[in-house]
Each structure stands twice: as C-alpha cells, then as structure tokens.
Biopython code that builds the backbone (N, CA, C, O; Angstrom):
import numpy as np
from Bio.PDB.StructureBuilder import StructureBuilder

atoms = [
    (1, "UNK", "N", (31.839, -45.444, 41.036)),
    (1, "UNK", "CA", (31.949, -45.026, 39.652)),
    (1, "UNK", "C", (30.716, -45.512, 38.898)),
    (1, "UNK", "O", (30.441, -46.711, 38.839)),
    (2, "UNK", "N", (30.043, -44.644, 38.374)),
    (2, "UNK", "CA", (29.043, -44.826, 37.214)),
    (2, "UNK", "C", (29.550, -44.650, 36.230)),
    (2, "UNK", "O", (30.422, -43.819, 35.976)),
    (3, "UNK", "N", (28.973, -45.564, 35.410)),
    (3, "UNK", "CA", (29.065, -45.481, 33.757)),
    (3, "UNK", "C", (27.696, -44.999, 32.855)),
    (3, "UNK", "O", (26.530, -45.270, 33.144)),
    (4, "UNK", "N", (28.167, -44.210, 31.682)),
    (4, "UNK", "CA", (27.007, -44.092, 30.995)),
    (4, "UNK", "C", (26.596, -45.160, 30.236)),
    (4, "UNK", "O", (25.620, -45.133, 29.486)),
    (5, "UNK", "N", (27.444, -46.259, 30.449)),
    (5, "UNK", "CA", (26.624, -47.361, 29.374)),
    (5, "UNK", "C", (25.387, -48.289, 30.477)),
    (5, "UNK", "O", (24.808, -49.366, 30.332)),
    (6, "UNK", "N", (25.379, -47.483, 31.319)),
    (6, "UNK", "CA", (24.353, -48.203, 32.671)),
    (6, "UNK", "C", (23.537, -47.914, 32.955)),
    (6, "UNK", "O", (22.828, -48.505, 33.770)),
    (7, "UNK", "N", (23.129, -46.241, 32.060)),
    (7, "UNK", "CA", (22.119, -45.412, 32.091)),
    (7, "UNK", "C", (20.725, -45.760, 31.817)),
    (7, "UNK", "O", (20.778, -46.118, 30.641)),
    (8, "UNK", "N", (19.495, -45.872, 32.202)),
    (8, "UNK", "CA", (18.947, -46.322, 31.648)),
    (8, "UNK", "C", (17.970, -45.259, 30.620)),
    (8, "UNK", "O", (17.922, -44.053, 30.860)),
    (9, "UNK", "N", (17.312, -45.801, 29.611)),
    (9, "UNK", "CA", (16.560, -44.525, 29.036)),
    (9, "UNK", "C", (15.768, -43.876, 29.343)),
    (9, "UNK", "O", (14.867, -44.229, 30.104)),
    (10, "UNK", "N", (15.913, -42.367, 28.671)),
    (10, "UNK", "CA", (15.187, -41.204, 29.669)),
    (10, "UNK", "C", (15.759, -40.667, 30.614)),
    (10, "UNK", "O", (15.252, -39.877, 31.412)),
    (11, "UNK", "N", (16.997, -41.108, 30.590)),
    (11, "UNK", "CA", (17.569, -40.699, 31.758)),
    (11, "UNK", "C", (18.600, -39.470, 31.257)),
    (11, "UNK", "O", (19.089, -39.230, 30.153)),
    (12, "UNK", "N", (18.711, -38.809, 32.541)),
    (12, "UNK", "CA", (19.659, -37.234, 32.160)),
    (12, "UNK", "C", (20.422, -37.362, 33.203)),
    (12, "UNK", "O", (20.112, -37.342, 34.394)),
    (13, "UNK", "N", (21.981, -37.567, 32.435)),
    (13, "UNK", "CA", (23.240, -37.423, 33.018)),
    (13, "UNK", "C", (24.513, -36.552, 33.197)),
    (13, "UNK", "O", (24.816, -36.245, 32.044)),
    (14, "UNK", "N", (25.391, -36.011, 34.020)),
    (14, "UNK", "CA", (26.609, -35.483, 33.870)),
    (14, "UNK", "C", (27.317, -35.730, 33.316)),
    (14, "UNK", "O", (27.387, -36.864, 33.790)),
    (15, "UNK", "N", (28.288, -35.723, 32.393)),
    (15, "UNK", "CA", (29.510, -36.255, 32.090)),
    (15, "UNK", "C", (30.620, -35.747, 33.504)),
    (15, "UNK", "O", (30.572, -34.645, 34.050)),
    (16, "UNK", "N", (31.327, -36.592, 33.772)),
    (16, "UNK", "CA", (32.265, -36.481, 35.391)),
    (16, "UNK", "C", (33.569, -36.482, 34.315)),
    (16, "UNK", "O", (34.308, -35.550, 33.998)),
    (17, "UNK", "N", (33.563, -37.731, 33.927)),
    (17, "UNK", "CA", (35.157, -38.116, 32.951)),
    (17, "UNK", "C", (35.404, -38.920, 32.066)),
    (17, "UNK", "O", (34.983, -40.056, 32.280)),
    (18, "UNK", "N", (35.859, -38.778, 31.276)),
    (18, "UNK", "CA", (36.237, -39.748, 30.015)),
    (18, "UNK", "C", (37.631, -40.371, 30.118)),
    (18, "UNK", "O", (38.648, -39.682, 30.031)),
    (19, "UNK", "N", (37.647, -41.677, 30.303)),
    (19, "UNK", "CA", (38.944, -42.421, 31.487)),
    (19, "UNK", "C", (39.672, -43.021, 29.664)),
    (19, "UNK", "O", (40.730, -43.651, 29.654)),
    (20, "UNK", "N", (38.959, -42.716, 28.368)),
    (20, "UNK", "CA", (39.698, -43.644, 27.466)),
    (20, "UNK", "C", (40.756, -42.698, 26.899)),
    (20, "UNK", "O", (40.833, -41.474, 27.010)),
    (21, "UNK", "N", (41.601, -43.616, 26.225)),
    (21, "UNK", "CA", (42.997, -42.797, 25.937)),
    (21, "UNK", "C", (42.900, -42.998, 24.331)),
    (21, "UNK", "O", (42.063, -43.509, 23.588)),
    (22, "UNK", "N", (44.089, -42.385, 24.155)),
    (22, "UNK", "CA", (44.382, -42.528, 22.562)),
    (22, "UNK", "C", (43.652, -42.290, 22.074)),
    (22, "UNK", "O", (42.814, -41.537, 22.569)),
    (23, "UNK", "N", (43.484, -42.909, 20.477)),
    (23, "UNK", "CA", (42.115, -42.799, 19.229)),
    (23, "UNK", "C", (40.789, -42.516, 20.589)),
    (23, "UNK", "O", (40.141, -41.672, 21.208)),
    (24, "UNK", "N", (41.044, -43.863, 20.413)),
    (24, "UNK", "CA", (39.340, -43.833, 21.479)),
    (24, "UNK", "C", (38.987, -42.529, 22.173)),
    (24, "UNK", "O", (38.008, -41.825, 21.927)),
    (25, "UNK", "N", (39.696, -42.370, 22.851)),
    (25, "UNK", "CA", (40.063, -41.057, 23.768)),
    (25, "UNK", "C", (39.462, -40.066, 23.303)),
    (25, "UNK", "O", (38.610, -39.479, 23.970)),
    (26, "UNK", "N", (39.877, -39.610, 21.772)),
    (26, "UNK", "CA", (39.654, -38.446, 20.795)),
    (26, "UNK", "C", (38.781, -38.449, 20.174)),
    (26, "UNK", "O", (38.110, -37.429, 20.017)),
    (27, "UNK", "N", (38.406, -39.943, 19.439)),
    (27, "UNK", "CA", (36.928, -39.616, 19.205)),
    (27, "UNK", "C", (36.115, -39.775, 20.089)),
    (27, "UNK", "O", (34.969, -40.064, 19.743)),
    (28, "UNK", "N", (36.319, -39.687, 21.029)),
    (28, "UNK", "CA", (34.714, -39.385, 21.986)),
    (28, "UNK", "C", (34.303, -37.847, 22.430)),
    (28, "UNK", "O", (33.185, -37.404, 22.695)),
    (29, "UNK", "N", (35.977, -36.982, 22.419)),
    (29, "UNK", "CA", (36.081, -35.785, 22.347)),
    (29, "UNK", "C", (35.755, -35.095, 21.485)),
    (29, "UNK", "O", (35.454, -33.902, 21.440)),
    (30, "UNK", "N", (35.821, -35.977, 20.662)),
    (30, "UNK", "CA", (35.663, -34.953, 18.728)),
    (30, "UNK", "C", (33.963, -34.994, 17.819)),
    (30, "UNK", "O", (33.426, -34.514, 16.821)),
    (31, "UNK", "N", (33.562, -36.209, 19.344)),
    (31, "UNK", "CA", (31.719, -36.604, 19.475)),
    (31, "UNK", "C", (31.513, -35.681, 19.862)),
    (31, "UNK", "O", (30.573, -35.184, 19.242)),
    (32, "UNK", "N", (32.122, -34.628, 21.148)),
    (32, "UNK", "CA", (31.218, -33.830, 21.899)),
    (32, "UNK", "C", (30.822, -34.833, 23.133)),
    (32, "UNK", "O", (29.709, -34.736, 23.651)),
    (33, "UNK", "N", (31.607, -35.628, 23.504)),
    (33, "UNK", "CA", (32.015, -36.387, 25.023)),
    (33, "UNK", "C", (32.988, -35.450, 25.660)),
    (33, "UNK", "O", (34.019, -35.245, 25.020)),
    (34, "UNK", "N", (32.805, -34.698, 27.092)),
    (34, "UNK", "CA", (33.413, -33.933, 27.753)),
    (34, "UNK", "C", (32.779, -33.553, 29.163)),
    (34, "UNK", "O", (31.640, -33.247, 29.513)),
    (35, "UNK", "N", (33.827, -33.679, 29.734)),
    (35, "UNK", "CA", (32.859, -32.958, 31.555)),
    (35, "UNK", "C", (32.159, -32.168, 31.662)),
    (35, "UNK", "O", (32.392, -31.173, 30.976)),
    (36, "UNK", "N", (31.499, -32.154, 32.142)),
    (36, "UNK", "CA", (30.458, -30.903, 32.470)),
    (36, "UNK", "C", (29.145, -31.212, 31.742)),
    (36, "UNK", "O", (28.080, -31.052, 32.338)),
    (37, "UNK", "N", (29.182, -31.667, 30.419)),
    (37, "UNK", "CA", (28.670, -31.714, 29.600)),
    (37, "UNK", "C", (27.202, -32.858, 30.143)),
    (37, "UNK", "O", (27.354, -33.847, 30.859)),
    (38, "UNK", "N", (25.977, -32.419, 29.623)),
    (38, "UNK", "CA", (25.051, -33.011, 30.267)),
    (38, "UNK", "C", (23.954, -33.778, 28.848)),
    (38, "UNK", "O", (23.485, -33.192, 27.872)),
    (39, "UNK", "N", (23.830, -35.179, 29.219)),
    (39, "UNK", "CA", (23.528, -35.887, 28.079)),
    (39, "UNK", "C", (22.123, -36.494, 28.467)),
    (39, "UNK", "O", (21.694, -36.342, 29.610)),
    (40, "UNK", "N", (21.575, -37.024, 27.728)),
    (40, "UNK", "CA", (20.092, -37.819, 27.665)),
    (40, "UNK", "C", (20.430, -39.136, 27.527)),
    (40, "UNK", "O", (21.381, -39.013, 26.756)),
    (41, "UNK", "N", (20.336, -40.201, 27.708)),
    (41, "UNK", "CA", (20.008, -41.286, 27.081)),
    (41, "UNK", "C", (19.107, -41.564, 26.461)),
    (41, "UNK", "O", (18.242, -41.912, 27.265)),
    (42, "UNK", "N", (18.528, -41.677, 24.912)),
    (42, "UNK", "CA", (17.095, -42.121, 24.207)),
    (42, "UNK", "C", (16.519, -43.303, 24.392)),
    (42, "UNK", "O", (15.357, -43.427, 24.778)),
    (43, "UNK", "N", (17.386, -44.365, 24.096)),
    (43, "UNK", "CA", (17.213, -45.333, 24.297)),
    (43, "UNK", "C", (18.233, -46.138, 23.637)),
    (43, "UNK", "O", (19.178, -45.470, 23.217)),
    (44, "UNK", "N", (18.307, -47.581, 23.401)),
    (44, "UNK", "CA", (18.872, -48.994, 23.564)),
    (44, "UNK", "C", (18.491, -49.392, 22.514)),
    (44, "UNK", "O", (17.261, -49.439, 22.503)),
    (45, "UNK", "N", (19.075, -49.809, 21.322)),
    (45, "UNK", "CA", (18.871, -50.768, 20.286)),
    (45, "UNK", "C", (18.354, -52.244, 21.278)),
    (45, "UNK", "O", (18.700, -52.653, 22.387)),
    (46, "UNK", "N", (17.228, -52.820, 20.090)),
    (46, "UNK", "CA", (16.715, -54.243, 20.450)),
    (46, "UNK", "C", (17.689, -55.245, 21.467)),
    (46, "UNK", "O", (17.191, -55.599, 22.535)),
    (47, "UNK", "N", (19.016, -55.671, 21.133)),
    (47, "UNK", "CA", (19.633, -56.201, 21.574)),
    (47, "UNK", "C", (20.350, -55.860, 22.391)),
    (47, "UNK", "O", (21.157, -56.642, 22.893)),
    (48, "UNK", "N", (20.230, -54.309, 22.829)),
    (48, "UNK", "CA", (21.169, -53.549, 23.515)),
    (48, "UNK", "C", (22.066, -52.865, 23.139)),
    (48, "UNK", "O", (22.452, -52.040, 23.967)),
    (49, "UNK", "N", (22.553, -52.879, 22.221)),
    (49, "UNK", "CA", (23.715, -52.570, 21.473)),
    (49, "UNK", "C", (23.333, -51.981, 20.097)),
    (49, "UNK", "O", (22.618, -52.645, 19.347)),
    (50, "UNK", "N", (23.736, -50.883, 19.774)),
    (50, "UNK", "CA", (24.354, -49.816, 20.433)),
    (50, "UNK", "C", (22.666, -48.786, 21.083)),
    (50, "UNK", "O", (21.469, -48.925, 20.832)),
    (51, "UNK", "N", (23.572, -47.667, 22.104)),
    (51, "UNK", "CA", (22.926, -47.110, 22.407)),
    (51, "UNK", "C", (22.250, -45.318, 21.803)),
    (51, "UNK", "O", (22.999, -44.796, 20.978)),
    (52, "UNK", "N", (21.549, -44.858, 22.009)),
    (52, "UNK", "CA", (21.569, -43.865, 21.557)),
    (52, "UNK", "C", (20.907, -42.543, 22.654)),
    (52, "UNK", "O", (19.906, -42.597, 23.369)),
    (53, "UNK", "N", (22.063, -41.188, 22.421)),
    (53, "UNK", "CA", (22.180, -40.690, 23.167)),
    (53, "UNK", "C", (21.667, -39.148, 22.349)),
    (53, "UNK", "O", (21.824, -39.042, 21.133)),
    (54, "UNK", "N", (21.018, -37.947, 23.219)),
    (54, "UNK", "CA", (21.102, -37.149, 22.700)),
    (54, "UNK", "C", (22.335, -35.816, 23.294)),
    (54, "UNK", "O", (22.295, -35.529, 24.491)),
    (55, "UNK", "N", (23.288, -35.142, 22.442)),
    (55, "UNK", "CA", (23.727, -34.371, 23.136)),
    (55, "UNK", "C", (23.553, -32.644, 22.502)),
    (55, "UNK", "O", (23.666, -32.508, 21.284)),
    (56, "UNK", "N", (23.397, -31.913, 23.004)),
    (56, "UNK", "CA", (23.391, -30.254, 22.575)),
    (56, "UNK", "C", (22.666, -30.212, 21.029)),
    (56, "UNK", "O", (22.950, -29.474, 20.086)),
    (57, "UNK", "N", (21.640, -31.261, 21.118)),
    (57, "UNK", "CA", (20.304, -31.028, 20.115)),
    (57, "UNK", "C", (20.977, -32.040, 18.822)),
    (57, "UNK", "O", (20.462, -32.013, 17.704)),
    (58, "UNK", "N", (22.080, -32.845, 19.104)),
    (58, "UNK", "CA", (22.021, -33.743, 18.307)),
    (58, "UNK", "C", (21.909, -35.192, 18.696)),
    (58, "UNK", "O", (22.370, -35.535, 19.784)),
    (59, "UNK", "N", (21.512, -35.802, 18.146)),
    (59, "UNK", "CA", (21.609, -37.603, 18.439)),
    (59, "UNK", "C", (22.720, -38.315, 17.777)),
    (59, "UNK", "O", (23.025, -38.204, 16.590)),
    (60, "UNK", "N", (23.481, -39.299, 18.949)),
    (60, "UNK", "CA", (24.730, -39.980, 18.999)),
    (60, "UNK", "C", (24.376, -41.436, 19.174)),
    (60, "UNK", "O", (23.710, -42.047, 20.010)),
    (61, "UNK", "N", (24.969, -41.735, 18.231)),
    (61, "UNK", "CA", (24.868, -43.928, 18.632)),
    (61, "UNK", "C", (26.524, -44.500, 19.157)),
    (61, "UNK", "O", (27.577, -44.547, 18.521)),
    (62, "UNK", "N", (26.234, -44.849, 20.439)),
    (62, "UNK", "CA", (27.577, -45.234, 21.079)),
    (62, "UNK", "C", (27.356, -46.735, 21.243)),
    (62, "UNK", "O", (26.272, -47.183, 21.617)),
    (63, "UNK", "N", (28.505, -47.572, 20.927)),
    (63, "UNK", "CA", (28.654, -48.688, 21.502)),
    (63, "UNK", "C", (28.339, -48.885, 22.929)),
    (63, "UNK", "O", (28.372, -47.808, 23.525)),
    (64, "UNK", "N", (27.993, -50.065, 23.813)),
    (64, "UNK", "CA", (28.440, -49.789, 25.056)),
    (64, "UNK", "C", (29.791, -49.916, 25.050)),
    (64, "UNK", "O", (30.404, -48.923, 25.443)),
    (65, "UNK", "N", (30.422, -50.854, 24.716)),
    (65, "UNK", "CA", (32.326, -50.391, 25.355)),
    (65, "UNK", "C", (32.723, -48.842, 24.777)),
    (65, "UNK", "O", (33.816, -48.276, 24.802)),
    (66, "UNK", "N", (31.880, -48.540, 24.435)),
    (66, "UNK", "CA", (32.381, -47.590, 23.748)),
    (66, "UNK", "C", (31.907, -46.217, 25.669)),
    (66, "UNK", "O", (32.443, -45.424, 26.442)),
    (67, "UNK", "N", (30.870, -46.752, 25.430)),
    (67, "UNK", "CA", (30.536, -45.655, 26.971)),
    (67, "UNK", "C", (30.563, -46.137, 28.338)),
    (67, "UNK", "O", (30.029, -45.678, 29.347)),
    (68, "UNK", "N", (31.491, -47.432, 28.117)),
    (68, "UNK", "CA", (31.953, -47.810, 28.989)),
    (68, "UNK", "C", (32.796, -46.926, 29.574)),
    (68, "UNK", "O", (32.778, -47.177, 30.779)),
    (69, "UNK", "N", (33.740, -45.757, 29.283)),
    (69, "UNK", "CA", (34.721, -45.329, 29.157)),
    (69, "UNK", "C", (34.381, -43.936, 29.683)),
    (69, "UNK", "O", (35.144, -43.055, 30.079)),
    (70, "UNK", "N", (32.696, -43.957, 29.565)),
    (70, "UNK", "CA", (32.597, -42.268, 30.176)),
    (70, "UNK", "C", (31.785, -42.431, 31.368)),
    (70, "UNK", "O", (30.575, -42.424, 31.140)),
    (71, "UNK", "N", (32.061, -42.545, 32.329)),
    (71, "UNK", "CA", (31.949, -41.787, 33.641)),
    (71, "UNK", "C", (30.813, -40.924, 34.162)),
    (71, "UNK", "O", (31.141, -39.871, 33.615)),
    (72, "UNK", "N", (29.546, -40.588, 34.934)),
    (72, "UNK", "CA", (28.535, -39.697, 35.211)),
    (72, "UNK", "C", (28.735, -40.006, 36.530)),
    (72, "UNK", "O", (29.312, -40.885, 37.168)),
    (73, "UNK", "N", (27.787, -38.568, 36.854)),
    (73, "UNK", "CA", (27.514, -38.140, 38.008)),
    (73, "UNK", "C", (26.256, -37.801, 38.021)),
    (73, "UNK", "O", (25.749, -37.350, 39.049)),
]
sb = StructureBuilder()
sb.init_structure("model")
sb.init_model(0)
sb.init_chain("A")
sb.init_seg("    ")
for serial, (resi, resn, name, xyz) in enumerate(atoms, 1):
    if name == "N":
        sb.init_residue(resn, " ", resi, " ")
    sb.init_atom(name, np.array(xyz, "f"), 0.0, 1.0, " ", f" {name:<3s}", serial, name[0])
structure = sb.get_structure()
C-alpha cells in the first residue's frame, strides 16, 4: 500500500482508494479525491505540513493525515 502523503514532489500519481470514512471520507470526495483520478504533487510546505497538490487544473493543500487516507498506484 502506497500513500499519497509519501509522494514526493513532482511526482504524478493514481488515486487506487480513499480508505477514510465519514466527514473525512466526504470531504476528500467533495475535494475531488476519487479513483481513477490522477494527481501531481507540487510540493511540501517548509516543515512538511501541509502538502500541496494539483488536481484537474486546480491546486489543493492537504494535511498529511489528511492523505494519509488516500491510497496510489
């Protein structure tokens, strides 16, 4: 199992699965987090935290626990 919070930047990933439930669950769905779906990583805030991602021509700032939760291939 890969995670996208392991990605490093520059990097271009699959989405495989989104394993979080509930709230969490939904907003990652309601981000435009979904299978199939193929993402960028930009890069890593200074400290690591949070990250930033581009998806379908927009840019996303995810926690890592937050993309702990999504899954690539």
């Amino acid at each position: 199992m890969t995670l996208l919070s392991k990605t490093p930047p520059g990097g271009s990933v699959s989405i495989k699965q989104v394993t979080a439930e509930g709230k969490l669950g939904q907003r990652l769905m309601d981000l435009g987090l979904y299978p199939g779906l193929t993402v960028k990583v930009v890069r890593n805030a200074p400290l690591e935290d949070p990250m930033e991602i581009e998806i379908n021509g927009y840019f996303l700032s995810l926690r890592h626990e937050e993309a702990d939760y999504v899954e690539i291939s």
